[in-house]
N, C-alpha and C positions, 0 to 999 in steps of 0.2 A: 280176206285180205288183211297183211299186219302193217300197220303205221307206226313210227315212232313220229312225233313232232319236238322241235324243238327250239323254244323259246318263252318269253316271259309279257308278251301283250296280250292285247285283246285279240288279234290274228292269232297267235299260235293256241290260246285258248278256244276259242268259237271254234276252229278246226279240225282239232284232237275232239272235242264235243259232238260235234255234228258229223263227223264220220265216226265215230264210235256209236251213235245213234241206227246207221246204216246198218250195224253189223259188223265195222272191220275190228281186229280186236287192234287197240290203240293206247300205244304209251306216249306221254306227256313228260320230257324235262325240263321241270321251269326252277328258277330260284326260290320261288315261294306264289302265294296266292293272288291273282290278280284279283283287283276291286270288282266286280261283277255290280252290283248295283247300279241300275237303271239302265240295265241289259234287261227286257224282256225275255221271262223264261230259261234264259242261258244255266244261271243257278240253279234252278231244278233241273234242266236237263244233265247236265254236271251231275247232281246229284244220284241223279237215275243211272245213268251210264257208269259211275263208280260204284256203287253200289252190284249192277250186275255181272263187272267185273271186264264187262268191254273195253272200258280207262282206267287205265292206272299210272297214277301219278307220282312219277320218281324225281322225289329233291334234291336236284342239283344246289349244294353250295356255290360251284364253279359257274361264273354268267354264260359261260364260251366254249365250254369242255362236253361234247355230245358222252354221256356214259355210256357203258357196257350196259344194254338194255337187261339182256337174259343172257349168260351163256352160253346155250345153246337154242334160243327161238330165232328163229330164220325169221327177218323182216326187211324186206324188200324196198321198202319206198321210205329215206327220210323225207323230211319236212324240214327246208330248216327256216323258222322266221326268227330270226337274230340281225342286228344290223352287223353289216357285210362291208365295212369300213374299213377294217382290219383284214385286208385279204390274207397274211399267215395264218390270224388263227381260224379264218373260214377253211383254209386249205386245210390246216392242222385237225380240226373236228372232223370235218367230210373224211380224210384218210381214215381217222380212229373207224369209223362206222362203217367205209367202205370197206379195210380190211377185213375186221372180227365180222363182215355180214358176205364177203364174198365167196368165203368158202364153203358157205350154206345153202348159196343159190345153183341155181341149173340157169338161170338167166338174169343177163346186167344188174345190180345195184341202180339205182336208180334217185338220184337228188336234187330235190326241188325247191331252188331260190324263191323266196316270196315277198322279200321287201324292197325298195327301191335301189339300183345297184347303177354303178359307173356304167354306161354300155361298154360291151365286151367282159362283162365281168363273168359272163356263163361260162363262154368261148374261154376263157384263160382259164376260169376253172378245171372244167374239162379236158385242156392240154394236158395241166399239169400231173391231173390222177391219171392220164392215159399214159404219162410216165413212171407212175409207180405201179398202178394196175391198168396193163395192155389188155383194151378193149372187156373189161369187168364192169364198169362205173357207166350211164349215163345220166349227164348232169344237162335241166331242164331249168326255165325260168318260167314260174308258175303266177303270176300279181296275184297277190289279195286285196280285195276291191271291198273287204267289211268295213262297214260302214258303223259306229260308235254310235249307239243308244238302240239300232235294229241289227245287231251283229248277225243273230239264226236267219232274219230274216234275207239280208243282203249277200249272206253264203249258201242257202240253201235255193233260194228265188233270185239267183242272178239273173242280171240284164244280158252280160255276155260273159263269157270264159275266155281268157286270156292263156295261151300257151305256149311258148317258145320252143322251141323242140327239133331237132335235126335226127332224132331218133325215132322209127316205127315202131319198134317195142314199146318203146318208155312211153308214147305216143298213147298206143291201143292202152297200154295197162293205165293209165290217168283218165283217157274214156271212159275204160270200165269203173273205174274208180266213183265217176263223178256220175254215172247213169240216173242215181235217184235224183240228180240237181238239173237234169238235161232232160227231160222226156218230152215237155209239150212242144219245143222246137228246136234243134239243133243249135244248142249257143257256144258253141265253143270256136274258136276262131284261134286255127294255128300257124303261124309263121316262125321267121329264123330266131333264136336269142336275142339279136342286137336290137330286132324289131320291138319283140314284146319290152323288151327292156325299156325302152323309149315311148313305147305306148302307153308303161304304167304312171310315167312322170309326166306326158304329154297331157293326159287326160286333165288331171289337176291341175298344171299352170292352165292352159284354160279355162277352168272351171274359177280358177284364183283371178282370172284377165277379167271375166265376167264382169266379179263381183268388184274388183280395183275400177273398173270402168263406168261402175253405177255407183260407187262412191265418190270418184273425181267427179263426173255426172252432177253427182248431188251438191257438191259443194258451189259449183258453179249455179245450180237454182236456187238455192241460200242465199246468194247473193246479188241474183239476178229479183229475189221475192217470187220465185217461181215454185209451185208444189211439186214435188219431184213424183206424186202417185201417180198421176195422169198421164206423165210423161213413160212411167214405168210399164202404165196398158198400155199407152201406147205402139212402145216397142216391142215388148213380148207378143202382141198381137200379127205379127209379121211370123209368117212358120217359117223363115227360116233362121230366126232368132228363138223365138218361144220364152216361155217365162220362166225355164229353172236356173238357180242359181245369179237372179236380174233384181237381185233385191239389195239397196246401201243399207249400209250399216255402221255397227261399231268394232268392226275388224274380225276376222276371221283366226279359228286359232285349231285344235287338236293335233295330236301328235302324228300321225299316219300322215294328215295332211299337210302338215310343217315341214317333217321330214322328206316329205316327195318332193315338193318344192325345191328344200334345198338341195337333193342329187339333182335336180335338174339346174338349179343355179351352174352345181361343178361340172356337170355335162355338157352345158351349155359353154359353160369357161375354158374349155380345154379344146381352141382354136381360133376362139371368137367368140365376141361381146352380143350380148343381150341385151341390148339396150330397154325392149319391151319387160322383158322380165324382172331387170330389175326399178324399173317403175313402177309396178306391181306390187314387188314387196315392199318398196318405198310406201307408196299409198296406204296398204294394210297396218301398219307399221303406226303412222301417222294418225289412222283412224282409230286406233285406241286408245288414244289420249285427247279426242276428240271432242268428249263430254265432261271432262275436266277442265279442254278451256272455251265451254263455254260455262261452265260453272264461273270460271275465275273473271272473266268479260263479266258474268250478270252482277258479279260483287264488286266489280273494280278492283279484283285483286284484294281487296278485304276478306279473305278469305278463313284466318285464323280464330279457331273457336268454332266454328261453323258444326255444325253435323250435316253430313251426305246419310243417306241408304242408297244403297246398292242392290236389287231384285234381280238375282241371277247371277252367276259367279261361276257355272261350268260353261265350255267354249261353245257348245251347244244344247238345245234338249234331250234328254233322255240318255244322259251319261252324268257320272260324278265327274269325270277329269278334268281339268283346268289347267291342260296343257295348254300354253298360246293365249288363254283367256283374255279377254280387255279387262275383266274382273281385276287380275291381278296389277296388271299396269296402272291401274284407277287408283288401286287403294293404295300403293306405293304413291302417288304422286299427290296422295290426300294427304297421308299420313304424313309425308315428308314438308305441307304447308300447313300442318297443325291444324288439321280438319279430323274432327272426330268421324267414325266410320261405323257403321253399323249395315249386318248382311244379312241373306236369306237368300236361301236356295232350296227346293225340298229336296237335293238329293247330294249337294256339293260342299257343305259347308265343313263337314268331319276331313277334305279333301285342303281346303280353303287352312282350316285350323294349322293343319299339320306343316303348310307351306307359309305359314308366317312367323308360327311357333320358331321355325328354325331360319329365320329372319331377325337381324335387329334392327327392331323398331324405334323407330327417332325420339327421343328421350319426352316422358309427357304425354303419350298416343298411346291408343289401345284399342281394339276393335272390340265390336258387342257384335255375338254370334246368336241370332235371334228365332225363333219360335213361326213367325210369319211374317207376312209384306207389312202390315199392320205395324206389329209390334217393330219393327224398324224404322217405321217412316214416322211416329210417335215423335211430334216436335221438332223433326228433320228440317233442315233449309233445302234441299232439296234431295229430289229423289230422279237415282241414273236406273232406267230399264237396260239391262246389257243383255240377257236370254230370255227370249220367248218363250217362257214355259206356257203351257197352257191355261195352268190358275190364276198366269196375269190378265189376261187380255180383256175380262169382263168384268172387272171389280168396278166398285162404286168409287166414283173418281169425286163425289161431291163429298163423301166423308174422308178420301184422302185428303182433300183442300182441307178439311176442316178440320187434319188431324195434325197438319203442320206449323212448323213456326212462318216456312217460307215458303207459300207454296209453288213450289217450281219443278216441274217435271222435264225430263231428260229424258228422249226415249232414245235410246241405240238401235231400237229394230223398226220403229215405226209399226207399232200394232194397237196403239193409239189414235181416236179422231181426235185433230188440231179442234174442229169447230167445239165436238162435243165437252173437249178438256178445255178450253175454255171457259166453258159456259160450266163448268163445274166450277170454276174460279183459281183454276193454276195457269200458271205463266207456263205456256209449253215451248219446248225445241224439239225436233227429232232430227232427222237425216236428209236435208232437202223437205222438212217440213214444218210448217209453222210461223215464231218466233225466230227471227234471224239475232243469234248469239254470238 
């Protein structure tokens, strides 16, 4: 089977990769190299699969313009993960490919939306090539559900297959396509366009109401002097609730998941108000400035001069990107009250650099790009946990006390004990835990 994919994230990467793995032979159009770092494996598989010549990878200058793959190679299924905002130039691309690919086939072109889209955005697709190419083209709405730090994992061990589809063809040939990702039980689950379309953005606002809901949650035990962990078994111990995604924090961020969000914001807008939804992102929003002001509470706003550390800086573990990050929001709002800042991440800070580098920074301020948690928190007034990487969670909290000016700990994920950071001798806050800040 041949695939073209075309786009420039971690979707149209992990995709073009892991069916090229399969055997399909697979071309990739992106503008340049995506970060892969703290993708498990994703890199060497990349590696492997280009090298055997399964992918290959054609440099688009153009962000939006699907190229002439080969030709003359007949390839049957685009991909396209590109945002789809722009419906000319999604129309404009899909034509390029449908044309130069329909005269090669013996059956329909075949093209598969994969990022969050307006509903009905398949359906009008579709109309419109059925105007230029009568009954040549079927266009399919395919989610991609990869998940940022387990991309191989999250695409190839799906939980379910999402596919929109009003076409049997295009139908069976995406079956076969996907057989090595489907074998121990049937995950695929097909319905109409508008449906899948609404199921990929549905997913995530809930999973976004969740976490918005144990963060308002949390703020109210804060103030109540109530620990918000007990209350967290509590609830998750209910099966029809359960514990994923039931964790407060200090705001949720990545790109896939920000984006879905907001088609659903405009999805939701175009008839009627959401009221739910946008308390939600009100809340998120809110909460990553959260540990700034309780930094600025513990000093009375005395806060100039100060040095913070910051431990984590990507939106989640096991990715460099610090799309949405609270990292980011923190240091802007340090920076911007004359608080010196100093960071570490093991995998984000090359990421962190290049997003402040082309920042101006408030006249006087400069960040320290640091070595380890350690080397950060050296004479710090306080220290903000914003990612639970895992090299945090077990460190010697009495030689952090002991390594600070102020010892004051800030945890955003709450992967910290209150009792035991105590008794180490820092002043702690987390998230509905602790210290009320």
């Amino acid at each position: 089977m041949s695939v073209l994919v075309t786009g420039d994230d971690i979707v149209a990467w992990t995709k073009a990769t892991v069916l090229a793995s399969t055997g399909c032979q697979t071309w990739l159009s992106t503008t340049g190299h995506q970060d892969l770092s703290g993708e498990p494996g994703l890199k060497r598989m990349l590696d492997e699969e280009s090298r055997s010549g399964r992918l290959q990878i054609l440099r688009n200058p153009y962000s939006t313009t699907v190229p002439d793959p080969l030709s003359n190679q007949a390839i049957r299924l685009l991909i396209y993960a590109r945002n789809t905002e722009n419906f000319d130039q999604l129309q404009e691309d899909c034509l390029v490919f449908a044309r130069q690919q329909a005269a090669l086939q013996n059956s329909p072109v075949i093209i598969a939306l994969t990022h969050p889209v307006l509903v009905g955005t398949t359906d009008r697709l579709q109309l419109t090539l059925n105007k230029a190419l009568p009954d040549q083209v079927c266009v399919v709405y395919w989610p991609g559900f990869i998940q940022s730090g387990r991309a191989i994992e999250s695409f190839s061990r799906p939980e379910r297959i999402i596919l929109g589809s009003q076409h049997n063809d295009a139908t069976d040939y995406l079956r076969r396509l996907l057989t090595p990702f489907n074998r121990s039980k049937d995950t695929l689950i097909v319905m109409q366009p508008k449906e899948a379309e609404l199921t990929k953005v549905a997913i995530n606002g809930m999973l976004a109401t969740r976490i918005s809901f144990m963060n308002e949650l949390a703020g109210f035990a804060d103030a109540m002097d109530i620990d918000i962990e007990p209350v967290r078994h509590g609830i998750g111990s209910d099966s029809r609730i359960g514990f994923q995604y039931l964790y407060p924090g200090c705001g949720f961020g990545g790109q896939a998941f920000m984006n879905t969000l907001e088609q659903l914001v405009q999805n939701l807008g175009s008839g009627f108000q959401s009221g739910l939804l946008g308390s939600v992102c009100d809340i998120n929003e809110q909460q990553k400035d959260l540990l700034f002001r309780k930094f600025w509470r513990y000093f009375d706003a005395d806060v100039q001069g100060k040095k913070v550390a910051i431990w984590g800086c990507s939106f989640k573990p096991g990715t460099a990107s610090i799309y949405g990050s609270p990292a980011v929001v923190l240091v802007q709002s340090l920076l911007t009250h004359g608080v010196r800042v100093s960071l570490y991440d093991p995998v984000a800070l090359d990421s962190m650099r290049t997003h402040f580098t082309d920042q101006a920074l408030p006249e006087g301020t400069d960040i320290e790009y640091c070595n380890s948690p350690w080397q950060a928190a050296e004479q710090a007034d306080a220290v903000m946990l914003v990612t639970e990487w895992k090299e945090f969670w077990n460190l010697d909290l009495y030689r952090l006390a002991g390594s600070m000016n102020t010892p004051l700990l800030l945890d955003g994920r709450n992967i910290f004990n209150p009792d035991e950071a105590e008794a180490a001798g820092l002043t702690f806050s987390g998230i509905g835990r602790g210290k009320t800040l």
